[in-house]
C-alpha positions as CSV (number, residue, x, y, z in Angstrom):
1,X,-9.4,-4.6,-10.4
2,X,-7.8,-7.9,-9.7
3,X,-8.8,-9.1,-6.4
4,X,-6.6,-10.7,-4.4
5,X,-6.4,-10.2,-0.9
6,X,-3.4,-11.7,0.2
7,X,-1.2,-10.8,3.4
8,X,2.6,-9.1,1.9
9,X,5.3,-8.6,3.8
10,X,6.4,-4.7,3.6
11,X,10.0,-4.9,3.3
12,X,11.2,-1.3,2.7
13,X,9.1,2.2,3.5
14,X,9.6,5.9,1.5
15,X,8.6,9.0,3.7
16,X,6.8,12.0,2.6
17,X,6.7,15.1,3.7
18,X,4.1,17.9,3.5
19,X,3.5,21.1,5.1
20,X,1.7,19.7,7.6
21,X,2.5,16.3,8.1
22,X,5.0,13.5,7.2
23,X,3.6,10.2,5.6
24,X,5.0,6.8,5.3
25,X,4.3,4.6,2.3
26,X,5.2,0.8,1.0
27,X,8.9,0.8,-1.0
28,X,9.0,-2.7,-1.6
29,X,6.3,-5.9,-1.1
30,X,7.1,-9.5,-1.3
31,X,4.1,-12.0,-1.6
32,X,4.4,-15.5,-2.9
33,X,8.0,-15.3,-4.4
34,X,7.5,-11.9,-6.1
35,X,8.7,-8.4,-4.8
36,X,7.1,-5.7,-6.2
37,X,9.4,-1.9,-5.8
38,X,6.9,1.0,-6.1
39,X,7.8,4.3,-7.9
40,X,4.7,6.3,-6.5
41,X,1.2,6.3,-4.5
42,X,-1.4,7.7,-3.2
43,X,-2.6,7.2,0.4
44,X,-6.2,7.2,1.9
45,X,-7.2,7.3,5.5
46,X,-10.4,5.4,6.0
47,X,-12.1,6.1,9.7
48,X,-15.4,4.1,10.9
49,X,-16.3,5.0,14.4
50,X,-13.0,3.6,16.0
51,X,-11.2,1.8,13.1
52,X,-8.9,3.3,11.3
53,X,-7.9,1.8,7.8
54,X,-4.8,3.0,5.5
55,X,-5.9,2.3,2.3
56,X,-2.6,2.8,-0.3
57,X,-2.4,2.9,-4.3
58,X,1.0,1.9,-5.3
59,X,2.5,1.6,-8.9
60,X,5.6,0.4,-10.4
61,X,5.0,2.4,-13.4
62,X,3.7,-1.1,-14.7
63,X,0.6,-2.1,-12.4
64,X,-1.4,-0.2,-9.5
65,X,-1.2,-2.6,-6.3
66,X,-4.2,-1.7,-3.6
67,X,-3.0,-2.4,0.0
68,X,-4.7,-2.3,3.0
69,X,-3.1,-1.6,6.1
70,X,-4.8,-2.3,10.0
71,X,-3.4,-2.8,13.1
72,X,0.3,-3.4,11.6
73,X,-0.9,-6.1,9.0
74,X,-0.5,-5.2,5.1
75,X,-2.9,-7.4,2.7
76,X,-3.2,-6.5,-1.1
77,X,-6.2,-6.0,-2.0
78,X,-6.3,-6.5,-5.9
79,X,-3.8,-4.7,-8.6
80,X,-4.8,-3.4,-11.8
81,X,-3.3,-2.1,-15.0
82,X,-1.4,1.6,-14.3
């Protein structure tokens, strides 16, 4: 993977709903002057005492984009090919 960690700006949001839950997830990023549109991810809860950290695999069918999401701040972590 790619590292980057760089703050994004999440500019649009899909929601998903299961049986027991509903989910939000990054639609669109802008960083830089790119903007990234994701077709699908995956999302991972990641709990340390009393930090909680959404940890989000995103693809545009091209490239996988890790993002880190804590108290209302999105950072991309690295990307790698899909």
């Amino acid at each position: 993977m790619e590292s980057i960690n760089s703050i994004v700006n999440v500019s649009a949001f899909y929601f998903h709903r299961s049986p027991h839950s509903l989910k939000s997830f990054p639609r669109q990023i802008e960083f830089g002057n790119t903007r990234c549109t994701f077709k699908d991810g995956f999302q991972y809860l990641v709990k340390n005492g009393e930090r909680i950290v959404r940890l989000f695999d995103m693809t545009d069918g091209q490239t996988t984009y890790r993002l880190r999401n804590e108290n209302d701040s999105w950072v991309l972590v690295g990307t790698r090919p899909a």
